[in-house]
C-alpha positions as CSV (number, residue, x, y, z in Angstrom):
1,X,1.6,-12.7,0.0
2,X,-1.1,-14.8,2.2
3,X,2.1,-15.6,4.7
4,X,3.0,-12.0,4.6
5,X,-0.7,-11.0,5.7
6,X,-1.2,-13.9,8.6
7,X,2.4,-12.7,9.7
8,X,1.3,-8.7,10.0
9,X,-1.6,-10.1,11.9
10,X,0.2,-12.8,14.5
11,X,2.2,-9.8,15.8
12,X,-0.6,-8.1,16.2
13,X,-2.2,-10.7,18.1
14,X,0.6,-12.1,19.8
15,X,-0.6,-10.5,22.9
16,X,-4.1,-11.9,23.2
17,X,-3.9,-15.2,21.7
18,X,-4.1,-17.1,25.0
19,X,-7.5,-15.7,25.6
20,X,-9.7,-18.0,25.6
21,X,-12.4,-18.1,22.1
22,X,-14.6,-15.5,22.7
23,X,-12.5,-12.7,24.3
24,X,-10.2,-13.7,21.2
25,X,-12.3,-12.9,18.8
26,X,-14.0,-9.8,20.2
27,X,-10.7,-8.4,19.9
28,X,-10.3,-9.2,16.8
29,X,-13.5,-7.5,16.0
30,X,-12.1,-4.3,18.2
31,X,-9.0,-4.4,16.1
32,X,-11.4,-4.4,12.5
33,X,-13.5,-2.0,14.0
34,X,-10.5,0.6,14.4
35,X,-8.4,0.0,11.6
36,X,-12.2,0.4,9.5
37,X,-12.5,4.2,11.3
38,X,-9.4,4.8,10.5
39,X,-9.0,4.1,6.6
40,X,-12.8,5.7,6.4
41,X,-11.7,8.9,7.5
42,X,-8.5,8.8,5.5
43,X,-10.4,8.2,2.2
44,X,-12.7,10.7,3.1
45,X,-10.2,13.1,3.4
46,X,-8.7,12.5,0.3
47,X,-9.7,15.0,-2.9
48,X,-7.6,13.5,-5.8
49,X,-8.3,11.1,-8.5
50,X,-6.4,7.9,-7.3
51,X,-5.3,7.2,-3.6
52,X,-2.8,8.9,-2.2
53,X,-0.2,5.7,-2.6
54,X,-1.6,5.6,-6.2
55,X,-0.7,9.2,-6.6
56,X,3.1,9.0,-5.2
57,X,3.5,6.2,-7.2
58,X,2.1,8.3,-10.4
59,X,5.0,11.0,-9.9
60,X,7.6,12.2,-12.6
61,X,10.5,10.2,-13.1
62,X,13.1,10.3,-16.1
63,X,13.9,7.5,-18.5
64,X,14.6,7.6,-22.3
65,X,11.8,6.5,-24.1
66,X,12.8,5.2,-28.0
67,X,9.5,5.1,-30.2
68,X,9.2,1.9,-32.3
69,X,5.7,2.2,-33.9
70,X,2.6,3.8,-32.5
71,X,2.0,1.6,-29.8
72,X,5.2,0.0,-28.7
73,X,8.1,1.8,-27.3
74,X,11.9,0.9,-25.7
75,X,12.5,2.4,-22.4
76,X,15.9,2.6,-21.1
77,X,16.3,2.1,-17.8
78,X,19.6,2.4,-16.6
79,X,21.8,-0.3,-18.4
80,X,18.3,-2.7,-19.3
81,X,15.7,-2.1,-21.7
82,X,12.1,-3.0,-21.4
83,X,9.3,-3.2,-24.1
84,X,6.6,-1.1,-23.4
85,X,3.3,-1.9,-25.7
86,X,0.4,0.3,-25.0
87,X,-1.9,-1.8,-27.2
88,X,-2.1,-5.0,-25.3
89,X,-1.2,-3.1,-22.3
90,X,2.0,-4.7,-20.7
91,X,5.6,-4.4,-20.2
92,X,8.5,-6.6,-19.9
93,X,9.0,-5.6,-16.1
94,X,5.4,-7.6,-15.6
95,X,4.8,-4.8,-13.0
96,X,2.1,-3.1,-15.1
97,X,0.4,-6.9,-16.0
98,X,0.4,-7.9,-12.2
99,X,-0.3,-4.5,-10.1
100,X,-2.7,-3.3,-13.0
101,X,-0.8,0.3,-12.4
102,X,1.0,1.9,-14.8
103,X,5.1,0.5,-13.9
104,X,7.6,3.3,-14.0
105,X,8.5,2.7,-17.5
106,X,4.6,3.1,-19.0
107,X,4.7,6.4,-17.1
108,X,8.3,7.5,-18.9
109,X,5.9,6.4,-21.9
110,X,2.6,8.6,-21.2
111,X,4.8,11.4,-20.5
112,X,6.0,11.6,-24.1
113,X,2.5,10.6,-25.8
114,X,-1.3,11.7,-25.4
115,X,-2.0,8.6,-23.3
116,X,-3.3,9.7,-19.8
117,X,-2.1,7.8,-16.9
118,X,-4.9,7.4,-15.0
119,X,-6.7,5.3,-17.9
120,X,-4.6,2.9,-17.3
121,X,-4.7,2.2,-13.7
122,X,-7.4,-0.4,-12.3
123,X,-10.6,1.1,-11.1
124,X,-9.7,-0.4,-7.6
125,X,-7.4,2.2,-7.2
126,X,-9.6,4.8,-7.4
127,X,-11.1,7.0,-4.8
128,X,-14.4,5.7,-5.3
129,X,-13.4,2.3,-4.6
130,X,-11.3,3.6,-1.6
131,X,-14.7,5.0,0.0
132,X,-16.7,2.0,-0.8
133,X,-14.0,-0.5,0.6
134,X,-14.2,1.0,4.3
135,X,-18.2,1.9,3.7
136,X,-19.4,-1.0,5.9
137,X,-19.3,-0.2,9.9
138,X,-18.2,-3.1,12.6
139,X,-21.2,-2.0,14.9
140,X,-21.0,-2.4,18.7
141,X,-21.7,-5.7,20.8
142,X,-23.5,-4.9,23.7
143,X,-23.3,-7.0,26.8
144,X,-24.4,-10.9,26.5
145,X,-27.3,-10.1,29.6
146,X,-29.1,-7.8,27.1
147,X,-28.7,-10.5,24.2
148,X,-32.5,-11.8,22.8
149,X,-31.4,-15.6,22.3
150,X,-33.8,-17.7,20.2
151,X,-35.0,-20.5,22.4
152,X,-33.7,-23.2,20.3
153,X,-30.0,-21.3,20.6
154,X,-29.5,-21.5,23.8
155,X,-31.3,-25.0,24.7
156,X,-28.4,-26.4,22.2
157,X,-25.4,-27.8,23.8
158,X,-22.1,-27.4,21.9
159,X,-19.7,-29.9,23.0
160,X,-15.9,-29.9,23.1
161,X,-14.4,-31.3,19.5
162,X,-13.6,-34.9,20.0
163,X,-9.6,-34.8,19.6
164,X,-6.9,-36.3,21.4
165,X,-4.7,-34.1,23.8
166,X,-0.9,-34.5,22.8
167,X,1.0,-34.9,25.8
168,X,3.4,-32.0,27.4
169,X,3.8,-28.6,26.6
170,X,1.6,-26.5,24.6
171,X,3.2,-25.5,21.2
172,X,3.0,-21.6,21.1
173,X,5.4,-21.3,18.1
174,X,3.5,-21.7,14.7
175,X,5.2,-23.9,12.2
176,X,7.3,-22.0,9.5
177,X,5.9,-21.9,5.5
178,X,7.5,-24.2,3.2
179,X,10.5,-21.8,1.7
180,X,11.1,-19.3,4.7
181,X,13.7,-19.4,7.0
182,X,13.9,-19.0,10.3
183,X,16.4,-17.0,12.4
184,X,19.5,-18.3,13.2
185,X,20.4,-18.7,17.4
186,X,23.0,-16.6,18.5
187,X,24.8,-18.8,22.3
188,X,24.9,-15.8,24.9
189,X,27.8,-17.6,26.3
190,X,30.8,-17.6,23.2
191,X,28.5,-15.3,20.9
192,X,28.3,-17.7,18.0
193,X,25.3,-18.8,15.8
194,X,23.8,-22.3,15.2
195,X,23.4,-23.0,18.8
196,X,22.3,-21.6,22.0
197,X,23.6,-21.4,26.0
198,X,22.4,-25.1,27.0
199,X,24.0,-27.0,24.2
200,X,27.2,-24.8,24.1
201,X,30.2,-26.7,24.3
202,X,33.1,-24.2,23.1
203,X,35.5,-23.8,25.6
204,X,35.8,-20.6,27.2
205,X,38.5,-19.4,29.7
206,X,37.7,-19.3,33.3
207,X,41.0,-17.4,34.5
208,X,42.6,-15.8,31.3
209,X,46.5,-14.7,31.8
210,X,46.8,-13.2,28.6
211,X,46.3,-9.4,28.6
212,X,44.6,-9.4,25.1
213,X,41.8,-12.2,26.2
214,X,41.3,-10.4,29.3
215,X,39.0,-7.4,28.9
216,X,39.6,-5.3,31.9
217,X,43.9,-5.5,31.3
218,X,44.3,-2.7,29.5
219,X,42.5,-0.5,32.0
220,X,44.5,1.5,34.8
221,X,45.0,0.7,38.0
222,X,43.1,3.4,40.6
223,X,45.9,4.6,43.2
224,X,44.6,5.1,46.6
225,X,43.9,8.5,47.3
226,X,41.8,8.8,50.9
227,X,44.7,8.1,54.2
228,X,42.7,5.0,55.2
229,X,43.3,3.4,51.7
230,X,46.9,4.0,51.7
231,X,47.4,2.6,55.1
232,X,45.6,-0.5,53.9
233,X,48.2,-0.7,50.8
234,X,51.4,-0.3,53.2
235,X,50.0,-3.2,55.4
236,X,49.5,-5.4,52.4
């Protein structure tokens, strides 16, 4: 999940990460700023009990529920079965233990018994929680010439971090998580993976004679049509 996050955030950034510090993270404080308007005025605008992803999510869907006792039930799902217990609150899936929202097969559940579904879904999901998470506001910097720096601010002098320069070439490329994998290289020149154009060394045909490895064979000829053309075929 944290790679998954940093990753929707690099591409974001990719843009205006050679800025230098500062301009770097005002932008970042831009990007807050706007994604912060944005989910405010979409939780204001919402009237029902849960979020609206909550609420899709809450929707009808048809399983065959099989009662056991009064708080555990057997869901069919397909060809699999999972145990639903409404006592302790889980099910087999581990969707309703980890999300704390009711999986599909507690809802095939509370449409066949009193339970509501909304009493069992976390009070983060909740509109209440929606409004407070996007309360705050990322206020406005003005200009640094109307700043009011403290005295002992501004006599300080930050110096550089005291590291050692690697030789050659900035890296610009992050280094991949442990577990993901990285797109394969597709060569431009013979169209296969695993390597690229420079260290190609399949051998490809400079002057092919066969019609089926030349492209263009199988295309016909154009016959000379204007005077001038045909008296340039007869003298050829």
């Amino acid at each position: 999940m944290t790679t998954n996050i940093s990753e929707s955030l690099n591409a974001v950034l990719v843009k205006v990460r050679e800025l230098p510090i500062t301009a770097f993270v005002n932008e970042i404080r831009l990007l807050c700023q706007k994604w912060f308007h944005e989910r405010r005025t979409k939780a204001a605008g919402c009237t029902t009990m849960m979020s609206k992803d909550v609420e899709t999510k809450l929707e009808e869907r048809k399983d065959r529920v099989i009662c056991a006792d009064q708080y555990t039930f057997d869901v069919v799902d397909g060809d699999r079965n999972y145990c639903v217990d409404m006592a302790l609150w889980t099910c087999t899936c581990r969707k309703f233990q980890l999300d704390q929202l009711p999986c599909d097969h507690v809802l095939a559940v509370v449409r066949k018994t009193p339970y509501q579904a909304y009493d069992l879904c976390s009070l983060y999901y909740t509109r209440e929680f929606w409004h407070e998470t996007y309360r705050g506001v990322i206020s406005h910097i003005p200009h640094i010439s109307s700043w009011t720096i403290p005295q002992q601010i501004s006599e300080f002098k930050l110096q550089p971090p005291d590291v050692r320069t690697v030789a050659g070439r900035r890296r610009k490329r992050r280094l991949p998580s442990i577990g993901e994998e990285l797109p394969t290289p597709k060569c431009s020149r013979c169209k296969e993976r695993g390597h690229n154009r420079a260290t190609c060394q399949n051998p490809i045909a400079l002057h092919p004679t066969d019609k089926a490895e030349c492209p263009g064979s199988n295309l016909p000829t154009r016959q000379p049509t204007h005077p001038s053309d045909q008296q340039s075929m007869q003298q050829l």
